[in-house]
C-alpha positions as CSV (number, residue, x, y, z in Angstrom):
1,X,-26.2,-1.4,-13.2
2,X,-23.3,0.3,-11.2
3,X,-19.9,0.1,-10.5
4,X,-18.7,1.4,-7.0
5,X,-15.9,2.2,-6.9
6,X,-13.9,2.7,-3.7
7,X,-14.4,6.2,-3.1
8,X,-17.9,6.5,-3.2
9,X,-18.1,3.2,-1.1
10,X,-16.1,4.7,1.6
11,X,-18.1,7.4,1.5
12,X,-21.1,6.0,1.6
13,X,-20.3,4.0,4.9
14,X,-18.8,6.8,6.6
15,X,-22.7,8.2,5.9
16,X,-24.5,5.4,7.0
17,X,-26.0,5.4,3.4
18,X,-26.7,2.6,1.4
19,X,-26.4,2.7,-2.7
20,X,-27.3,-0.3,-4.7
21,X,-24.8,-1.8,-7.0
22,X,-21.4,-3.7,-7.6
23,X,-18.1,-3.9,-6.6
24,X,-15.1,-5.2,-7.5
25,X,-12.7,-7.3,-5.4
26,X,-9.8,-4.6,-5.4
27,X,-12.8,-2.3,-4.1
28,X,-13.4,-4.7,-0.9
29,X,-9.7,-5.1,-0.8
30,X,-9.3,-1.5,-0.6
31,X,-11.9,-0.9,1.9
32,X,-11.2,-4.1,4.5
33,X,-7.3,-3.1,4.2
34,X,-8.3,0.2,6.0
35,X,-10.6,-1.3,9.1
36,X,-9.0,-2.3,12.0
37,X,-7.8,-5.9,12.6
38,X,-10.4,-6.8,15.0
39,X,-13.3,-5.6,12.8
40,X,-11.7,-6.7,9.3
41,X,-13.2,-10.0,9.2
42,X,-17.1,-8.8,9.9
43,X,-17.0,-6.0,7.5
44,X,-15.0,-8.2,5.0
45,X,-18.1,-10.8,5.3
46,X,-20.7,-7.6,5.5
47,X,-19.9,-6.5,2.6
48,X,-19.4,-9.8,0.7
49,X,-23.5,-10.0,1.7
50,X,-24.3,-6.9,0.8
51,X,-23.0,-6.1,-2.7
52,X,-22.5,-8.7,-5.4
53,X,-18.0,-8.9,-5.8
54,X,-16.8,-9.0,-9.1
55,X,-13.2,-11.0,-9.4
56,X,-10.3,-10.5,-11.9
57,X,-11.0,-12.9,-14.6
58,X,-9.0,-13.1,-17.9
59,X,-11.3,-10.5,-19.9
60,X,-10.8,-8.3,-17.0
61,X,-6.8,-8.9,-17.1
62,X,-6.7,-8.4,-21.0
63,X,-8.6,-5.2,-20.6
64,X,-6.6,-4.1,-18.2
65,X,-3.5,-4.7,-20.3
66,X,-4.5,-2.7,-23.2
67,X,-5.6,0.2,-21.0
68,X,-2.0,0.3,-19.4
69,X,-0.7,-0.4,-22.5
70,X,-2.4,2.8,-24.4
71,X,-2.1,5.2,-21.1
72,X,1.6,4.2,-20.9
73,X,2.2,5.1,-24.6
74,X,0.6,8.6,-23.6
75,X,2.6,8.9,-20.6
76,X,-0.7,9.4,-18.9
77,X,-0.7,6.1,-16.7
78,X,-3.1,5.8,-13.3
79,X,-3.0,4.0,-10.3
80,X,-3.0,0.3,-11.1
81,X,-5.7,-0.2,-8.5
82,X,-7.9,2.0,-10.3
83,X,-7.0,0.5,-13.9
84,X,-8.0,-3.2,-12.4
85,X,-11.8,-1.2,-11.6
86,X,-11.9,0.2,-14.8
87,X,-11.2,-2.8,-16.7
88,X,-13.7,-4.5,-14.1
89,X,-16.8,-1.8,-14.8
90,X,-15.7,-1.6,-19.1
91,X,-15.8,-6.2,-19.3
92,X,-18.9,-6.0,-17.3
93,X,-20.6,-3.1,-19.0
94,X,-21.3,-1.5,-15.8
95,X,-21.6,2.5,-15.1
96,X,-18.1,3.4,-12.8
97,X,-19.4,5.6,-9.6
98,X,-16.8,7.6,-8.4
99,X,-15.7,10.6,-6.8
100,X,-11.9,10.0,-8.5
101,X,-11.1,12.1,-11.6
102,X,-8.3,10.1,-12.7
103,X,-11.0,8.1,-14.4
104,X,-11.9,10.4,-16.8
105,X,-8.8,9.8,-19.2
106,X,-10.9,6.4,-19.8
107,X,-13.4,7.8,-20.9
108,X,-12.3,7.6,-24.8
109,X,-11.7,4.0,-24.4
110,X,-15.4,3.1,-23.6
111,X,-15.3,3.5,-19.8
112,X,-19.3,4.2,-18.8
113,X,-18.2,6.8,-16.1
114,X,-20.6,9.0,-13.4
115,X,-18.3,11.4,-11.8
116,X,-19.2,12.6,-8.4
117,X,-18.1,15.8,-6.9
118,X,-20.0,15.6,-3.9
């Protein structure tokens, strides 16, 4: 299964296209914090239907802690954001969609990433 991550999500409702998959909650925070205040609560609740929403739980945080940890040691550090979806996609051995680069560096740590240039 899939990962969305909020690139490819964003893109796929500007489309009108619909992909099957997952998403975390910073992904549906990311999304609904960019809709405007009138229409924030129907998409919120839209997309709560539509995909399954994976929270932070501890595995998630813990992951997320070691990743900072190893990309702060390299002086390589990303968004936090992006580290909480990572984490997210790497407890819940799920495939990351995105169009975001960034991810990449995670790839040595175990991240299952499809990179999308389109």
């Amino acid at each position: 299964m899939k990962l969305l991550d909020t690139s490819i999500l964003i893109d796929n409702l500007r489309k009108g296209s619909f992909e099957e998959g997952i998403i975390s909650i910073i992904t549906l925070i990311e999304v609904v914090r960019g809709v405007s205040s009138r229409k924030r609560e129907k998409v919120k609740q839209l997309l709560e239907k539509t995909y399954e929403v994976l929270n932070i739980d501890n595995n998630v945080i813990m992951k997320y802690c070691e990743l900072y940890q190893k990309l702060k040691e390299e002086g390589k550090l990303i968004p936090d954001a992006d580290l909480l979806i990572a984490a997210t996609a790497m407890v819940n051995n799920l495939v990351l969609v995105t169009k975001d680069k960034d991810f990449e560096r995670l790839k040595e740590y175990g991240l299952q990433l499809e990179l999308r240039t389109i």
